[in-house]
C-alpha positions in Angstrom: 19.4 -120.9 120.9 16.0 -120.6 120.1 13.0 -122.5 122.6 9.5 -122.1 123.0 8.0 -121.7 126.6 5.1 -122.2 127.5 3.5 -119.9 130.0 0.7 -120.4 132.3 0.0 -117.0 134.4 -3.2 -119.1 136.4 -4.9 -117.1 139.2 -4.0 -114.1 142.0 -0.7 -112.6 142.0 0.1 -115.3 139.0 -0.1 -113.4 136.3 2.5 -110.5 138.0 5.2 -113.1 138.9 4.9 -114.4 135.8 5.7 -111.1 133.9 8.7 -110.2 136.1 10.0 -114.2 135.3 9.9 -113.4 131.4 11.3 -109.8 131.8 14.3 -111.4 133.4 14.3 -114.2 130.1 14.2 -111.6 127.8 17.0 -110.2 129.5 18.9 -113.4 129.5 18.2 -113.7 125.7 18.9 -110.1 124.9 22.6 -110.7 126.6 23.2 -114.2 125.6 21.5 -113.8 121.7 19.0 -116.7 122.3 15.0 -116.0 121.3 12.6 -117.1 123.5 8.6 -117.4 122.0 6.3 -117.6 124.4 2.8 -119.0 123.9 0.3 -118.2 126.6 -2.4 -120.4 128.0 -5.0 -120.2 130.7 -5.3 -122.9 134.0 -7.6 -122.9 137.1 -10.1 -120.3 137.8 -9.1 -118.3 134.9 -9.8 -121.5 133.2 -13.2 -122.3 135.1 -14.4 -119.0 133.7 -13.7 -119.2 129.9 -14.0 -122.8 129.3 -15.9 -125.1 132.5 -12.3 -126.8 132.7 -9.4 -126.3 135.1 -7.0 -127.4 132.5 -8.6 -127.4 128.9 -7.4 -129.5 125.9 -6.1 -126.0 124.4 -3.8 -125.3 127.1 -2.4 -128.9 127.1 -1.5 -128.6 123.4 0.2 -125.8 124.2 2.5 -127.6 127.0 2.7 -130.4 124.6 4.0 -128.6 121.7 6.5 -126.2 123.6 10.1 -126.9 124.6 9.0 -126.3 128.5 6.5 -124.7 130.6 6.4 -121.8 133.1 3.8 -121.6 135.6 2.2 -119.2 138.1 -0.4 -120.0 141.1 -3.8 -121.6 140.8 -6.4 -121.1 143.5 -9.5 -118.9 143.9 -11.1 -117.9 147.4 -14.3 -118.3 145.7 -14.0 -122.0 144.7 -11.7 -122.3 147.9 -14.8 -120.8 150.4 -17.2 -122.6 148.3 -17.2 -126.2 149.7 -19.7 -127.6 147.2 -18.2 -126.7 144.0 -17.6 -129.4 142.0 -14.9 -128.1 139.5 -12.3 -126.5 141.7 -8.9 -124.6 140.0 -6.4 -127.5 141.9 -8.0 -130.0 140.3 -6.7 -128.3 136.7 -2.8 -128.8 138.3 -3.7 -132.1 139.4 -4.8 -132.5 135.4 -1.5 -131.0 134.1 1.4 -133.1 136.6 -0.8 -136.6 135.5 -1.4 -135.2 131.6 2.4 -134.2 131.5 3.5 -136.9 133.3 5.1 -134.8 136.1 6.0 -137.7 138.4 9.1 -136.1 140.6 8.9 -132.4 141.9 12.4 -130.7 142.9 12.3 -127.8 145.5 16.1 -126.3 145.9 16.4 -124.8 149.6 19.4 -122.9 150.4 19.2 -119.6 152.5 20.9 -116.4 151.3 23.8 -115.0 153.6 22.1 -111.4 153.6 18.7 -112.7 154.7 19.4 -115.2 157.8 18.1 -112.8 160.0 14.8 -112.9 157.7 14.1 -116.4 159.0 12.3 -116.7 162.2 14.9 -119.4 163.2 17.8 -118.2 164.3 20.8 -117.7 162.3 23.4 -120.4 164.0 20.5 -122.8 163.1 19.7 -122.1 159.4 23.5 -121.0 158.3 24.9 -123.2 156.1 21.7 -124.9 155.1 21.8 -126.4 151.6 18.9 -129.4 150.7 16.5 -130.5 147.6 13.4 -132.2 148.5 12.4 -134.7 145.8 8.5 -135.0 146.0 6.5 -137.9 144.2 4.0 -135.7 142.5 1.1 -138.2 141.1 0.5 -140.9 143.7 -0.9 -140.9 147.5 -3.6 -139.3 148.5 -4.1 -136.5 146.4 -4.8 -139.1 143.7 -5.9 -142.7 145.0 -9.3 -144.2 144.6 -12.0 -144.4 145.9 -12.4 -141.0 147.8 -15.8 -139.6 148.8 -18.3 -138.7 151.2 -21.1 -141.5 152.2 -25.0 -140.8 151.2 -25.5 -139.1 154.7 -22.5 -136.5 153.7 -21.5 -137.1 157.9 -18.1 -139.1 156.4 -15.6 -138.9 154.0 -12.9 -140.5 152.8 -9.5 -140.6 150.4 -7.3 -143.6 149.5 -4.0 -143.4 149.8 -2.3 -146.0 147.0 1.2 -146.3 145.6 2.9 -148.8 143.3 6.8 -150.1 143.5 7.3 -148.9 140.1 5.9 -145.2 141.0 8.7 -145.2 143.8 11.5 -146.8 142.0 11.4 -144.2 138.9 11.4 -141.0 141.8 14.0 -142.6 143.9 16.0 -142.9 140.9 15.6 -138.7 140.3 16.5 -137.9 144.2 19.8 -140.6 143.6 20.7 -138.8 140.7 20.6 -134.9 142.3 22.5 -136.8 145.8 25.2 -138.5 142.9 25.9 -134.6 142.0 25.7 -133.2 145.6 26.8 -134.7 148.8 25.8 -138.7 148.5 23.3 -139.0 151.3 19.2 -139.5 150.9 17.1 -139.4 153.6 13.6 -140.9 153.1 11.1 -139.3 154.9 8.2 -141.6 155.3 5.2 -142.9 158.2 6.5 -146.5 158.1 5.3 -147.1 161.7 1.6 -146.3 161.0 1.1 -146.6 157.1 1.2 -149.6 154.5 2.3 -147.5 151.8 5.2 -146.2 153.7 6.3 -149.8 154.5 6.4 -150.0 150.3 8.1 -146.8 150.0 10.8 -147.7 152.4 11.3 -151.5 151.3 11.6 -150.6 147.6 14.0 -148.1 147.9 15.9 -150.0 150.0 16.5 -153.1 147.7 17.0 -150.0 145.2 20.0 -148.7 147.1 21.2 -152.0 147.4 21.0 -152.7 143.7 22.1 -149.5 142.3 23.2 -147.0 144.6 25.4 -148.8 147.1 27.8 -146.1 147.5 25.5 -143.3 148.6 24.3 -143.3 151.9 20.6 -143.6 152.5 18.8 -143.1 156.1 15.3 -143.3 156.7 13.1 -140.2 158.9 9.5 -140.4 160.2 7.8 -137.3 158.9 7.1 -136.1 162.3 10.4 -136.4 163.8 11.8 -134.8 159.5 9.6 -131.7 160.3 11.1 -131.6 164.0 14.6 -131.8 162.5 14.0 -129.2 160.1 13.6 -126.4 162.1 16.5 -127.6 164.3 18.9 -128.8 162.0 18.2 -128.2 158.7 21.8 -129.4 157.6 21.5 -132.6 158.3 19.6 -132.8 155.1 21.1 -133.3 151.6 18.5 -135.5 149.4 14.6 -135.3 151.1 12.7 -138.4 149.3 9.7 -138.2 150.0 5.5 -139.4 148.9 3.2 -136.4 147.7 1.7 -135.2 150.5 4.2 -135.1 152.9 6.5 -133.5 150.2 4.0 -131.2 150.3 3.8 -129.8 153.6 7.4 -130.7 154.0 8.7 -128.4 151.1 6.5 -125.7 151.9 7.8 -125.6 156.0 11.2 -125.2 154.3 10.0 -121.3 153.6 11.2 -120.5 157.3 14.7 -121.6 156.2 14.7 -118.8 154.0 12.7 -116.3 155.5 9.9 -116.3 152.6 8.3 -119.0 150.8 8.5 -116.3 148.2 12.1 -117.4 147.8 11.8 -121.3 146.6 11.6 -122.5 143.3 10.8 -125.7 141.7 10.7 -128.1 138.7 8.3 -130.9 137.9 9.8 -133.6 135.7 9.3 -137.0 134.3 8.4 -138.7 131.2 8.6 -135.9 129.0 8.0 -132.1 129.6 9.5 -130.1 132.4 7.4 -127.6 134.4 8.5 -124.4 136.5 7.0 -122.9 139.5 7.0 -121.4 142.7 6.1 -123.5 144.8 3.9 -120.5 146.9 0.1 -120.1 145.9 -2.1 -117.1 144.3 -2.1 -115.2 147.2 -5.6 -113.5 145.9 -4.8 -111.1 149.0 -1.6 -109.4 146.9 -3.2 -109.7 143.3 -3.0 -106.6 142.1 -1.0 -104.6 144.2 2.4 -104.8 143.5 3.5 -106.6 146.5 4.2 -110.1 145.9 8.1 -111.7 145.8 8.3 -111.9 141.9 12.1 -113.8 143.1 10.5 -117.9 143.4 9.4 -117.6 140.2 12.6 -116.1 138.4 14.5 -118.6 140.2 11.8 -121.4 138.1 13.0 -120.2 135.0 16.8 -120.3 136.0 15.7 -124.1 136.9 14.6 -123.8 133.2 17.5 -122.4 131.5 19.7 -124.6 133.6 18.0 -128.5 132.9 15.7 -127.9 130.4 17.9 -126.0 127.7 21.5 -126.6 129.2 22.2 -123.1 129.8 23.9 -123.3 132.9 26.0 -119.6 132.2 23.0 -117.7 132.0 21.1 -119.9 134.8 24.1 -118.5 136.8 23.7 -115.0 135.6 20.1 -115.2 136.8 20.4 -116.4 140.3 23.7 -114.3 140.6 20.7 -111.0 140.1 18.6 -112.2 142.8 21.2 -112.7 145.2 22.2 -109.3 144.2 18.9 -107.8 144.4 18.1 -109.1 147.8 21.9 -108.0 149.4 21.3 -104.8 148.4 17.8 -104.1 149.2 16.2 -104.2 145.9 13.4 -106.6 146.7 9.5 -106.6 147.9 8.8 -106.0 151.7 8.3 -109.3 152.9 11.7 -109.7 153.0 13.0 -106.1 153.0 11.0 -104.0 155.5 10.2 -100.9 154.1 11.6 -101.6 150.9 10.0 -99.2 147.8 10.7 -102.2 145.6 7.1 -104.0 144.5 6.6 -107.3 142.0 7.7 -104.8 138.9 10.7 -103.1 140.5 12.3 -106.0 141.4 11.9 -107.8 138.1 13.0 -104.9 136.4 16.4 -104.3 139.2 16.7 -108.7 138.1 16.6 -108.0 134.7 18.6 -104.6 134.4 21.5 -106.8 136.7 21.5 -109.2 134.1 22.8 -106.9 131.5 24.7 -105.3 133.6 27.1 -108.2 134.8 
């Protein structure tokens, strides 16, 4: 097998993930004989710097033209303490889900044995925890116009706007991952309070009558869905959900692993796949060996596994991590007092690899 990735490092600890991620493919193609090219590409700050743009026409050629993409962090504390900026380093991922037509986000959350005590829950309550939450990733707020201040600069305001066809082709996606797990989706929405939550929740109704009869689908406020995450988190097996509450949502499942260092995730949709950690830059760690390189391996396992149908080697990969972290051979956030940094993780990932 022979693919082309595209890789995005972006901004903070980025670019150090990002290595560990392609030591472990090379390690997959060295043991498998497959040949990975990677073609490297700048977004967000980086971006801002070189170019003006948080996501430049070069860099979306390059997504374009390769078999997949694997991505970093963006964010910058000096666009992020700078109120007034006008260009900010999101606004390039905003650029790259619409441009790649990135409509449905998947974030895998399922604990590892050796780490329960890692999570500041308590173990009886996060054993046995195994849920994807299925984020619409190019509607609601983050997107809808108009959005603003007013000419005094005293108010400002976003629009929140979704259409039935935007929730229909993302229902569809969290269906299709509860057809191949347990049945059940539970959609997590503001129906009481919001217009576009009334949408969300008629339209995938009639959905699940039309095509999905035999799964079970029950609906959650988002409120009472954070509540029950901390308290029951197995309850869950399919989280449908609208952007920003996927967003928040997805990154309070972290405690259920003990890091949000752990979680992994792929955008899909109407053509290219991206792969991510679904943690930020962390400008903090950049630079000093520090940061849990294990997120972002686990995106390319994502990537070998529904991207390029290599589900033996996917295996292989998240086999090394489980195996790194149950014996120790991970970054201190999850191991205190662990040696291990970002590179001697990756390279324990990568020398498991071979070595199974």
């Amino acid at each position: 097998m022979e693919k082309t990735i595209a890789v995005l490092p972006g901004d903070g600890i980025g670019p150090e993930i990002i290595r560990q991620a392609v030591k472990v493919l090379d390690a997959v193609a060295e043991k498998y004989h497959h040949r990975f090219v990677y073609r490297y590409a700048d977004v967000g700050a980086c971006a801002i710097d070189s170019t003006g743009n948080p996501y430049p026409a070069a860099t979306h050629e390059i997504c374009m033209t390769s078999d997949s993409v694997l991505f970093g962090a963006i964010g910058d504390p000096k666009y992020d303490n700078n109120p007034s900026a006008r260009v900010r380093p999101e606004q390039g991922l905003l650029a790259m889900r619409k441009s790649l037509g990135l409509f449905a986000n998947i974030r895998p959350v399922k604990p590892y044995p050796s780490l329960l005590s890692s999570s500041p829950l308590k173990d009886n309550i996060v054993e046995g925890a195994d849920f994807i939450v299925v984020r619409e990733l190019t509607g609601g707020m983050y997107f809808g116009e108009p959005r603003g201040r007013n000419e005094a600069g005293d108010k400002a305001f976003d629009t929140c706007v979704y259409s039935k066809a935007e929730i229909e082709r993302v229902a569809d996606v969290a269906f299709a991952y509860a057809s191949r797990r347990r049945g059940k989706v539970t959609l997590v929405d503001k129906a009481n309070v919001l217009a576009t939550s009334r949408l969300w929740r008629e339209t995938v109704k009639a959905l699940h009558a039309e095509k999905y009869s035999d799964m079970q689908l029950d609906f959650m406020f988002v409120d009472n869905a954070a509540m029950k995450m901390v308290s029951n988190p197995r309850d869950f097996d399919v989280i449908l959900t609208e952007n920003m509450f996927g967003d928040i949502l997805s990154d309070l499942a972290g405690v259920i692993n003990g890091s949000i260092g752990l979680l992994p995730s792929a955008s899909s949709g109407e053509g290219k796949s991206l792969y991510e950690p679904i943690h930020g830059s962390f400008p903090q760690g950049a630079g000093k060996n520090i940061a849990n390189p294990v997120a972002t391996i686990l995106s390319a396992a994502m990537m070998l596994d529904d991207a390029f149908g290599a589900s033996e080697e996917a295996a292989a990969v998240r086999k090394a991590c489980e195996d790194a972290i149950a014996e120790g051979a991970c970054t201190p956030d999850i191991i205190p007092g662990s040696r291990y940094g970002t590179e001697e993780t990756g390279d324990f990932i990568a020398w498991k690899i071979l070595a199974l």
